[in-house]
Structure formats: structure tokens, C-alpha cells
C-alpha positions as CSV (number, residue, x, y, z in Angstrom):
1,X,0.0,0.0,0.0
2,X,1.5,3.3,-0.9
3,X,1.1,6.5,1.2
4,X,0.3,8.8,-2.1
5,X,-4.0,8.1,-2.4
6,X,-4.7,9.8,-5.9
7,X,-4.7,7.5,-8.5
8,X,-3.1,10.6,-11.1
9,X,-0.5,11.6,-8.1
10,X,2.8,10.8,-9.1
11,X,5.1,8.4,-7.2
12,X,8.1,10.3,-5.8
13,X,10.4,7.3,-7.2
14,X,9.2,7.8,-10.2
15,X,9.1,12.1,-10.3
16,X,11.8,13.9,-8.6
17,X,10.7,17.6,-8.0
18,X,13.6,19.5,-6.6
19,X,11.4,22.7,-5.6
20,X,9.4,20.3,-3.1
21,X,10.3,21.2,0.2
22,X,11.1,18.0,3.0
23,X,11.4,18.3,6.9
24,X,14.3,16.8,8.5
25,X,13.8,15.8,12.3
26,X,16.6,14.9,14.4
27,X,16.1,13.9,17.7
28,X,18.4,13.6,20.3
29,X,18.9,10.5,22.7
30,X,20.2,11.7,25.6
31,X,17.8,15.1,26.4
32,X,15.2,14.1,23.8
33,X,15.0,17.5,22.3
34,X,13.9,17.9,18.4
35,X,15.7,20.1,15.7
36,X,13.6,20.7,12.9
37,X,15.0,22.0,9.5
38,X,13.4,22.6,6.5
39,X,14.9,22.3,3.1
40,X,14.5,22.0,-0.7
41,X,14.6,18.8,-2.6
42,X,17.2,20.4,-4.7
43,X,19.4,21.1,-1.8
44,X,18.7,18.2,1.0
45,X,19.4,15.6,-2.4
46,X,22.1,17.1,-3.9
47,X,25.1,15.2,-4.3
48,X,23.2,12.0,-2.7
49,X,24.2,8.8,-4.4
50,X,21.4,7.4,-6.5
51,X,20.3,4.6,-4.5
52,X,20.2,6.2,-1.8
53,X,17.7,9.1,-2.7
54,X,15.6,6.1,-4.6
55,X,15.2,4.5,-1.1
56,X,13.9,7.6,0.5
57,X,11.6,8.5,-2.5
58,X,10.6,4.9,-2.1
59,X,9.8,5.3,1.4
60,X,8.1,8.7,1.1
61,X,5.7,6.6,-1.5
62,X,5.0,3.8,1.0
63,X,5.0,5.0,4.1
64,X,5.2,9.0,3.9
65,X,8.5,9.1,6.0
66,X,11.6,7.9,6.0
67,X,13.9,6.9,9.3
68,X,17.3,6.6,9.8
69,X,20.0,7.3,12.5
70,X,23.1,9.1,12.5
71,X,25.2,9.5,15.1
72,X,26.1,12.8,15.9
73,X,24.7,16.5,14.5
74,X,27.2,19.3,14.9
75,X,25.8,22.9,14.1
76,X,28.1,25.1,12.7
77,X,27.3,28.3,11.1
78,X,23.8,26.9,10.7
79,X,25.1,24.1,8.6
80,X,24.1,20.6,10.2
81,X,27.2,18.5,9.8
82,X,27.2,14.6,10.9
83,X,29.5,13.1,13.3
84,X,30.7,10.1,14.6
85,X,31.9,11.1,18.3
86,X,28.7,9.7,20.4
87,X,28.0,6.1,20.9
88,X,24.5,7.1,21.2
89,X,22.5,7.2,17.8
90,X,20.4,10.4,16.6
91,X,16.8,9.6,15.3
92,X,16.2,11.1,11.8
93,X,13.0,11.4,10.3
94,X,12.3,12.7,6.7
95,X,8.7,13.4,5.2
96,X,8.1,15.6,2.3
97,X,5.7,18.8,3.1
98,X,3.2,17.7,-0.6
99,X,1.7,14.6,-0.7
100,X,3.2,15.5,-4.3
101,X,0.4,16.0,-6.5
């Protein structure tokens, strides 16, 4: 069963849009606070090897999410960059903010 419900909707694996916008939630393990960014298609998937942005777009069909870990975020100059320094994992949830029709 696929998350999008109108039959002429297209599939995000099949129709990349890069001026959709997607929500990137990272939570963190140890105080259990939230960052929230919001970014363009264009910027969150650039560079992003192919099989990796057709898993998300996959996921974003099925299941209108997708969820991974990393394990640390790093803030610098507003720029989120990922570490590994923590044993503890970092929650990240993506969803797009169109059901893309």
C-alpha cells in the first residue's frame, strides 16, 4: 500500500521535484529534544548517491516518511554536519511537506 492516495499523483520514485520542500527531524537520545530543518529537494538531495535518494523516494511513497540514524549533528554556522563522536544514535526522520500532487 502506498502512502500517495490519488490515482493521477505521481510516485516520488518515479518524479523527482527538486522545488518540493522536506522536513528533517533529528532527535536527540540523551535530552530528547527535536531540531527541525526545513529544506528544498534540490538542496537536501544534492550530491546523494542514486540509491540512496531512490530508497527515500521509495519510502516517502510507501510510508510518507523515512527513518534513519546518525550518530552525531554538529551545528556550525547553521550548517548541520554529521559526526561520529557519540556512541549514542540520533533519530532522523524525513517526510516531504506535498503529498506531491
Amino acid at each position: 500500500m502506498y502512502a500517495v492516495t490519488f490515482p493521477k499523483t505521481p510516485l516520488f520514485a518515479e518524479h523527482f521535484n527538486p522545488d518540493l520542500k522536506v522536513i528533517e527531524l533529528v532527535g536527540c537520545p540523551i535530552s530528547g529534544d527535536i531540531l527541525e530543518t526545513q529544506y528544498s529537494f534540490a538542496n537536501y538531495f544534492h550530491n546523494m548517491k542514486e540509491s540512496e535518494l531512490q530508497e527515500i523516494m521509495e519510502s516517502f511513497d510507501k510510508l510518507g516518511y523515512y527513518e534513519t540514524f546518525c550518530d552525531y549533528v554538529e551545528i556550525v554556522d547553521g550548517v548541520q554536519r554529521f559526526k561520529r563522536l557519540h556512541e549514542d544514535h540520533y533519530p532522523v526522520t524525513l517526510f516531504p511537506l506535498t503529498n506531491n500532487r
